[in-house]
N, C-alpha and C positions, 0 to 999 in steps of 0.2 A: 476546551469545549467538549462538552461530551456531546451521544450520540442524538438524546433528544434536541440538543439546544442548534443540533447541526441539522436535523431534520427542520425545525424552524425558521432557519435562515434560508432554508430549500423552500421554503414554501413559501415565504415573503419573495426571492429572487427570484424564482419560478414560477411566480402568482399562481402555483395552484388553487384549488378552493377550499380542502383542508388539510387538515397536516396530515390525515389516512394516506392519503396521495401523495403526498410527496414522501412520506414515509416509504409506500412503495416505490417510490422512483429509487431515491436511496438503495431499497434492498435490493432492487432490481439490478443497478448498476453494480453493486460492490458484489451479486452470485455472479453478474454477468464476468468481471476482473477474473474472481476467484476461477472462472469455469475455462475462462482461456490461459490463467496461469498451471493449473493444474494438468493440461492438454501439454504445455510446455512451448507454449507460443509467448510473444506480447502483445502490448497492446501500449500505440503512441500516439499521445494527445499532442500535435505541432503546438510548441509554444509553452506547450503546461509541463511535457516529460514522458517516462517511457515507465512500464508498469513489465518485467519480464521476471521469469522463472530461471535461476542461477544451479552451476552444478557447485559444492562447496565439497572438497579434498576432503578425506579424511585429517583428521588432527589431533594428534597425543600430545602429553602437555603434565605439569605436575603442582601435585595439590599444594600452594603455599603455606612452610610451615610443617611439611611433611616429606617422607618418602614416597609419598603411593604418588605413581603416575597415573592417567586417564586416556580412554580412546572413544573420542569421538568419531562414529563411523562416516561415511560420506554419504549426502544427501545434497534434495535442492531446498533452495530457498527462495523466496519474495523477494525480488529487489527493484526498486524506484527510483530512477536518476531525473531531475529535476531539468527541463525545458529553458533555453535561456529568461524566455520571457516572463515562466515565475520567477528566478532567480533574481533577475531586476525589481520585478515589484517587488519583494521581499526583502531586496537593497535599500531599497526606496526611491529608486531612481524613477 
């Protein structure tokens, strides 16, 4: 699903009244994520999953095929753990 056809579906399920609007709703929500994950907080929807900002180790490692190894420095990352209650509908239970 790309971004417009997800905008779409926002605006038929959120009867906004057009897709500018729910378009904004969209952007608003996904700076809002980005603004508390960058802060280095989370952010959890009961039911849906948790949206946090992760520390990730440094990590060397070697090019397949080669001698040259590599160093990934350490940084964070996006990460999203899944709510039981997506999990089930996604099961289809």
């Amino acid at each position: 699903m790309t971004k417009a056809e997800f905008v779409e579906l926002i605006k038929e399920k959120g009867e906004f009244t057009s897709k500018a609007a729910a378009e904004n709703a969209v952007k608003a929500f996904l700076d809002s994520i980005t603004e508390v994950l960058v802060k280095g907080d989370s952010v959890t929807f009961v039911g849906f999953g948790t949206f946090s900002a992760v520390d990730v180790p440094e990590k060397s490692g070697k090019i397949p095929g080669t001698d040259k190894t590599y160093t990934k420095p350490a940084h964070k990352a996006p990460k999203f753990k899944a709510g039981k209650s997506l999990k089930e509908a996604v099961e289809g239970k």
